[in-house]
C-alpha positions in Angstrom: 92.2 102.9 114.5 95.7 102.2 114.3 94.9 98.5 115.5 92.8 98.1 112.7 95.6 99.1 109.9 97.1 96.0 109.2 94.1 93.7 109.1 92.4 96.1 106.4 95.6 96.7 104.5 96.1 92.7 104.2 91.9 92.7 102.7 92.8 95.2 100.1 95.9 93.1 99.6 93.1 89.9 98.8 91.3 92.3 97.0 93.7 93.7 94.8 95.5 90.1 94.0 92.3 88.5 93.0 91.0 91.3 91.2 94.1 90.7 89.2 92.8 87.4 88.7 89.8 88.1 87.3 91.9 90.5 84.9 93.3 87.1 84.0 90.5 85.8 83.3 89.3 88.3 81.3 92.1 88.9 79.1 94.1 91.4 80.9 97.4 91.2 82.6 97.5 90.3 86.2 98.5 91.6 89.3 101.6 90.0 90.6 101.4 89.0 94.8 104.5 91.6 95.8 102.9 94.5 93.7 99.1 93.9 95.5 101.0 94.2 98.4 103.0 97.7 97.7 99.7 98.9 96.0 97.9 97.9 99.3 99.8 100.1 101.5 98.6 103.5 100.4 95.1 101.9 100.3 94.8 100.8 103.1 94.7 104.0 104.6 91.2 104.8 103.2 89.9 100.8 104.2 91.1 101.8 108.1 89.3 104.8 108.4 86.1 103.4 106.7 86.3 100.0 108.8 86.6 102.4 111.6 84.2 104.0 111.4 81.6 100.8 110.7 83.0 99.4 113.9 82.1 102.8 116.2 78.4 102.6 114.5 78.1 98.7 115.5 79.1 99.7 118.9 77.1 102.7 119.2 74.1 100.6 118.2 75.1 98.3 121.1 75.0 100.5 123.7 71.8 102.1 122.6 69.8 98.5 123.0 
C-alpha cells in the first residue's frame, strides 16, 4: 500500500488543481498549484487505501479465472 501513496496523492493533486479550475470557470476563486499539493497530502491517505483495495479485487479476480 505504501508503494501506492505517492501515485494517488499526485491524482488527488490533478484533481484538486483542476477542480480549482473549473471553480474558475464558474465564478469562484481557484486553487493555486502549491495549495492542491499541501491539500493533497492528507487526502491522499483515503485515495491509497481505496486504490488498494481496487487493486487486491483485480488480482483476486485474476487468480480465480
Amino acid at each position: 500500500m505504501a508503494l501506492l501513496w505517492p501515485f494517488a496523492t499526485a491524482a488527488v493533486a490533478i484533481n484538486l488543481f483542476l477542480l480549482g479550475l473549473i471553480g474558475v470557470s464558474a465564478g469562484l476563486g481557484g486553487i493555486a498549484p502549491i495549495t492542491a499539493l499541501w491539500l493533497s497530502l492528507p487526502l491522499g491517505l483515503p485515495a491509497t487505501w481505496a486504490s488498494a483495495r481496487w487493486v487486491a479485487s483485480l488480482i483476486a479476480e485474476a487468480e480465480r479465472t
